[in-house]
C-alpha positions, 0 to 999 in steps of 0.5 A, spaced: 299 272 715 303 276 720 304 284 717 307 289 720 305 297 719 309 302 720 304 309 720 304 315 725 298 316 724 294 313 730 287 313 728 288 311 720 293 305 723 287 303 728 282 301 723 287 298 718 289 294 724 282 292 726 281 290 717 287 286 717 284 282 723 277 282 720 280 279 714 284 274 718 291 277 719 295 278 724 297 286 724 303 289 729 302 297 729 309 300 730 308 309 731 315 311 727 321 308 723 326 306 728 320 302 732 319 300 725 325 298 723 326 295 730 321 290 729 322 289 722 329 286 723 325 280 727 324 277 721 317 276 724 313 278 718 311 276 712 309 283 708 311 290 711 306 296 709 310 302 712 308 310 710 313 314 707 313 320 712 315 317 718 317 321 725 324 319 728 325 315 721 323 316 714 319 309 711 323 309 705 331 309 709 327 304 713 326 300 707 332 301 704 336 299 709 333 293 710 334 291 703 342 293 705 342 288 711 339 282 706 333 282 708 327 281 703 321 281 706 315 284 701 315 292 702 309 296 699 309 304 701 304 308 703 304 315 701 300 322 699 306 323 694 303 321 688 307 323 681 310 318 677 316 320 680 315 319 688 313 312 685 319 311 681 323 314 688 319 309 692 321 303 689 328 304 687 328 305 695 327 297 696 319 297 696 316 292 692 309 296 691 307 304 691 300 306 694 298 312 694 293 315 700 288 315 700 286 309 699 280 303 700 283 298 704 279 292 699 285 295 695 290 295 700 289 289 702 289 285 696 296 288 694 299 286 701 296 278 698 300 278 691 307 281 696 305 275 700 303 270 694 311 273 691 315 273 697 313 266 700 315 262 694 311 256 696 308 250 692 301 252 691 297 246 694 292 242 690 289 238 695 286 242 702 283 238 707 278 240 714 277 234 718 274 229 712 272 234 708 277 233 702 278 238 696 282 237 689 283 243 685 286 238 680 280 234 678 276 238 681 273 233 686 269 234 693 269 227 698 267 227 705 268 221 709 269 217 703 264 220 700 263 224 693 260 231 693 257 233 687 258 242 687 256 246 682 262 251 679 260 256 684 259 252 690 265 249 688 270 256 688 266 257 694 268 252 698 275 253 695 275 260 698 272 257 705 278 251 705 284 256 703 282 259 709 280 254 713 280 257 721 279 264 719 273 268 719 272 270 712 267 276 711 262 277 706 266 282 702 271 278 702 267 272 699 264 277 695 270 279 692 274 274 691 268 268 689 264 273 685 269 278 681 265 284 681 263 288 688 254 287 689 250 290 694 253 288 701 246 287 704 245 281 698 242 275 699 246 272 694 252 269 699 247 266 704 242 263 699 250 260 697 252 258 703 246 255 705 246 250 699 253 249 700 252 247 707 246 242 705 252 238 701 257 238 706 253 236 712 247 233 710 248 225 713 254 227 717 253 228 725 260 234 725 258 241 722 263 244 720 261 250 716 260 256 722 256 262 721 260 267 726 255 272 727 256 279 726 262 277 722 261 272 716 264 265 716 269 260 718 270 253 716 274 248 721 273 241 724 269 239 729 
């Protein structure tokens, strides 16, 4: 996903930019409206987050005149502002979500997911491949070079998370986020003890690994 900030501050974009590239985004950092508006009508991205108090520029007149120009790329607004009635102001502006500073970029992240879910109006897949790794949400089936894996549910929803993201480094947080539902205590062994089991069916009699631990950084699967 290629996402396009729009924020002044400097240090607050930083990070959210290095997030998003942890999480395996694309992010492009723009310091005020008119670079922002600029960048937005490439068209090159697939979720705009822009802060309402912007120099050059405010967030929400960079927002609604995109939507004037018939642009519809999922906008979600970040604001210190936040009384019902800024939200209200934010939306009716053309945003499709209001965040309110601060924030906790799990959140952050999770909500610019659902714009890019709504806005990509795309069949949702089935069935997803890696190499000769094959999995079928349908039947809930697993098959490797011809071969069927038997998984557990949760190895299942594991290997699932990994094929969506297939050639991405997909952090612990994220796994324990999104595989397990609920936040555990980072420095658990439950995502090792998981993915070491997981492995195990995946690779075992195969000459290709294809599950990777990227050190210092989480997992990745891809071919080869």
């Amino acid at each position: 996903m290629k996402i396009l900030v729009i924020e002044d501050d400097g240090e607050a974009a930083s990070f959210v930019k290095k997030a998003f590239a942890e999480a395996g985004h694309t992010a492009d950092v723009a310091p005020d409206g008119e670079t922002g508006f600029s960048l937005a009508q490439t068209g090159s991205y697939d979720v705009l987050v822009v802060d309402r108090m912007l120099p050059r520029r405010d967030g929400l007149s960079v927002i609604s005149e995109l939507r004037a120009s018939g642009d519809t790329t999922p906008a979600l607004v970040l604001s210190a502002l936040g009384e019902v009635d800024d939200r209200v102001t934010g939306l009716r502006a053309g945003g499709d979500d209001y965040l309110t500073k601060p924030y906790a970029f799990s959140e952050l992240l999770a909500r610019v997911e659902v714009l890019k879910r709504r806005g990509g109006a795309k069949e949702i897949e089935t069935v997803y491949r890696v190499g000769d790794l094959e999995l079928d949400r349908l039947s809930h089936s697993v098959r490797r070079g011809g071969q069927d894996i038997t998984l557990q549910p949760r190895e299942f929803r594991l290997l699932e998370y990994l094929m969506r993201h297939a050639g991405q480094v997909v952090t612990r947080t994220m796994l324990l986020e999104n595989v397990w539902d609920y936040h555990f205590d980072p420095q658990t062994n439950v995502i090792d003890v998981h993915i070491s089991r997981l492995r195990g069916k995946i690779e075992r009699g195969f000459e290709t690994p294809v599950l990777h631990t990227v050190r210092g950084a989480g997992y990745m699967l891809k071919a080869g």
